[in-house]
C-alpha distance (Angstrom), angle and dihedral (degrees) to the residues before:
residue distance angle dihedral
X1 . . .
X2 3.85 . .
X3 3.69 88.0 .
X4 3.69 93.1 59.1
X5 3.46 96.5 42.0
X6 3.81 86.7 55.4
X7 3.78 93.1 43.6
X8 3.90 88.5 58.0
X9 3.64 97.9 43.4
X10 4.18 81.4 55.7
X11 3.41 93.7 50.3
X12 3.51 95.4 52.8
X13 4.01 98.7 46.8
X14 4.16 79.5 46.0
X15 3.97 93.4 57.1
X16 4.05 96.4 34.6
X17 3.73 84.9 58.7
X18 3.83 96.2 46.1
X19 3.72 88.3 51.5
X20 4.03 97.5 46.7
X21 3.84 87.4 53.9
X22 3.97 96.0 58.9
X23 3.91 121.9 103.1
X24 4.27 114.2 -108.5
X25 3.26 114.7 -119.4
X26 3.74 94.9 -128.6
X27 3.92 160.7 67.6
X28 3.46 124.2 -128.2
X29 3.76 110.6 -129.0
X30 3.57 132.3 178.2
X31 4.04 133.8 168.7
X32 3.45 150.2 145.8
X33 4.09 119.2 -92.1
X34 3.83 110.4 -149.1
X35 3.71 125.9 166.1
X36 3.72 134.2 -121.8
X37 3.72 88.3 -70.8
X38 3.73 101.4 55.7
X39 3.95 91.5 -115.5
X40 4.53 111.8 125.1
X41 3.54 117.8 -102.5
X42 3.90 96.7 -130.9
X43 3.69 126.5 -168.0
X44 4.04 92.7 1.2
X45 3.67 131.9 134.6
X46 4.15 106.9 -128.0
X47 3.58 138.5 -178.4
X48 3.70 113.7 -129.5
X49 3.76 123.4 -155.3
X50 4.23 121.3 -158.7
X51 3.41 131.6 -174.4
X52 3.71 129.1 -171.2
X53 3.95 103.1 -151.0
X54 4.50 118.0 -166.6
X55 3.29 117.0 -138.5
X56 3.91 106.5 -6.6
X57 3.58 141.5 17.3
X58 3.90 86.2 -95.5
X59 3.00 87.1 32.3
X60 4.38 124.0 124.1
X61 3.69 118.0 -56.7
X62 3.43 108.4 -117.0
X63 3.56 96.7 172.6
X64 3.64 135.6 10.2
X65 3.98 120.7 -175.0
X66 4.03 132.8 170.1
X67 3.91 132.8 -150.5
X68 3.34 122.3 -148.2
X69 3.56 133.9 -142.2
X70 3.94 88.7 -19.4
X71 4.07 108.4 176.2
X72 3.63 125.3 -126.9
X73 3.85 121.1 -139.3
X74 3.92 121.1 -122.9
X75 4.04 88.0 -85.3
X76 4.03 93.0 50.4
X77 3.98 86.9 -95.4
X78 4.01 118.5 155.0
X79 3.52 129.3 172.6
X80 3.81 119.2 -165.0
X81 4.29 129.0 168.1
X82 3.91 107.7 -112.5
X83 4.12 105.9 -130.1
X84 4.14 89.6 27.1
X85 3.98 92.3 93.4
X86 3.18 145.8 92.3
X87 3.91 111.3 -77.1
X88 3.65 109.0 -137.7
X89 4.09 106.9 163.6
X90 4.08 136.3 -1.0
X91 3.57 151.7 103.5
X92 3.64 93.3 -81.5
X93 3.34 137.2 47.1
X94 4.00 101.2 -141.4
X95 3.86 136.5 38.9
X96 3.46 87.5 -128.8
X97 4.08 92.4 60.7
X98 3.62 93.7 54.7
X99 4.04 106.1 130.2
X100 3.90 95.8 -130.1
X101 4.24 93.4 166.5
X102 3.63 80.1 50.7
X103 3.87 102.9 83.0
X104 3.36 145.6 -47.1
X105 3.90 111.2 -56.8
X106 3.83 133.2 -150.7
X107 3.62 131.4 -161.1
X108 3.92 121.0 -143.0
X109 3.55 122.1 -167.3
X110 3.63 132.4 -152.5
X111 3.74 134.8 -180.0
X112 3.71 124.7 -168.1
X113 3.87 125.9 -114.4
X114 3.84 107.4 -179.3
X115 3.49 112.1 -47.3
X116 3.73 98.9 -20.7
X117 4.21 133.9 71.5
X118 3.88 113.9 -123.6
X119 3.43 108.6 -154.3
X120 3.87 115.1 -122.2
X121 3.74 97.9 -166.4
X122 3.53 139.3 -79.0
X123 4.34 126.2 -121.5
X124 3.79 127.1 162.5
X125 3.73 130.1 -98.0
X126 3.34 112.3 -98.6
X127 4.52 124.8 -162.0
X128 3.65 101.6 -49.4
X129 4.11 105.1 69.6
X130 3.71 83.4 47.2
X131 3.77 96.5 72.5
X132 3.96 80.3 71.2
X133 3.55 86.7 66.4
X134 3.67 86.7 58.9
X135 3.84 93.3 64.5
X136 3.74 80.7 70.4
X137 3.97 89.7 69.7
X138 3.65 90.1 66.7
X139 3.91 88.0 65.0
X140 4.23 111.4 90.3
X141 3.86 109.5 -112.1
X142 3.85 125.6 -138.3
X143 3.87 116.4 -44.3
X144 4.03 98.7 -93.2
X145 3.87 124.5 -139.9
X146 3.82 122.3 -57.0
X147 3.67 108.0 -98.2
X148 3.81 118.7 -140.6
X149 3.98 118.3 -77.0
X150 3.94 115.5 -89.5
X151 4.14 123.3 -110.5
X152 3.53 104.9 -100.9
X153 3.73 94.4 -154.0
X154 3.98 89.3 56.7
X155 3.94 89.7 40.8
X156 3.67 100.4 75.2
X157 4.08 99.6 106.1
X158 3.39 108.5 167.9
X159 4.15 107.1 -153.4
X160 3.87 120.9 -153.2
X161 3.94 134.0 157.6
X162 4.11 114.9 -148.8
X163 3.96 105.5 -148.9
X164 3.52 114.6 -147.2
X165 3.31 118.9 -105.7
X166 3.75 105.3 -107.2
X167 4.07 121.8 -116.6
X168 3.65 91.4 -131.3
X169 4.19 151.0 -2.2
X170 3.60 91.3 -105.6
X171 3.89 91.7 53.5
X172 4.06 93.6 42.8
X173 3.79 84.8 46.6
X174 4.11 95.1 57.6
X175 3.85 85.2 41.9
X176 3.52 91.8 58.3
X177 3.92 97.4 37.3
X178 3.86 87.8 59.9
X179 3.67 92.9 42.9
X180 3.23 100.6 54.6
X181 3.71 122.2 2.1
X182 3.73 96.7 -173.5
X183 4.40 102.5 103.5
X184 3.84 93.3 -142.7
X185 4.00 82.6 54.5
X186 3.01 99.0 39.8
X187 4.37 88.7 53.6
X188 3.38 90.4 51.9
X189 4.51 101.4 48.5
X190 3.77 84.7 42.4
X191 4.33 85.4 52.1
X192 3.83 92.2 49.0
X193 3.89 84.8 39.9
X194 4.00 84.4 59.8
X195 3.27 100.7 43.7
X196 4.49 95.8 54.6
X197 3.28 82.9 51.6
């Protein structure tokens, strides 16, 4: 029972770190909405419009998302994830797919007055959205060329692991137990166990 117990405590540490080390989908972005006039729009609920352009701010849209019903603080301040929206129009069909080592890229914002989207302005992404591009790394490239054929007098590795002896029964017994929780199994590791030691 304490062997399981330990064995799902692992497993959870093991998949907590996996998921830590994966990329966000997402850029922070925060601004201030102001109308036509200049003045803040405080305390409002807005819809909010962004566009990826490639290449140049009038550019191709690579990706088009909308926010909903986003609130603005008492000084017209909103803060929204870029690539957590709704996508609405573009070349691709997922935040994730966006080309970034492409081109340059631009992002044009857009909030909504009535029925109609005001554009806010439009300026190009600088370092930071790049290091999703980096994710890509992680993907294997093309097979490369065939290297030539080993020696097989020099390829005769012989590969072994030495386990330590263990301190005490007790501690060879968890070992075993989480080896192999299988009692005929475990008999015969903690036999061969014996008998290197």
């Amino acid at each position: 029972m304490l062997s399981l117990i330990f064995a799902v405590i692992m497993a959870g540490v093991f998949n907590t770190c996996l998921i830590a080390q994966s990329v966000p989908m997402g850029i922070n972005y925060q601004a201030v909405a102001r109308d036509a006039n200049g003045d803040e729009l405080v305390n409002r609920n807005i819809d909010v419009r962004l566009s990826i352009i490639s290449g140049s701010p009038a550019g191709e849209v690579k990706w088009e998302e909308v926010h909903s019903e986003v609130t603005t603080s008492q000084f017209g301040l909103f803060n929204i994830v870029i690539g957590q929206g709704i996508c609405s129009n573009g070349t691709v069909t997922s935040f994730e797919d966006i080309p970034w080592g492409d081109n340059l890229h631009f992002l044009k914002v857009e909030i909504k007055f009535d029925s109609e989207y005001l554009t806010m302005g439009t300026m190009q992404f600088l370092s930071v959205p790049y290091a999703l591009y980096a994710q890509k790394s992680l993907e294997p490239g093309p097979q490369g060329l065939t290297g030539p054929a080993g020696d097989p007098a020099t390829d005769d590795q012989v590969l072994s692991y030495d386990i330590p002896k263990p301190t005490s029964f007790l501690l060879r017994m968890m070992i075993t137990r989480l080896i192999c929780p299988d009692l005929s199994m475990m008999q015969m590791l903690i036999r061969i166990m014996n008998s290197r030691y």
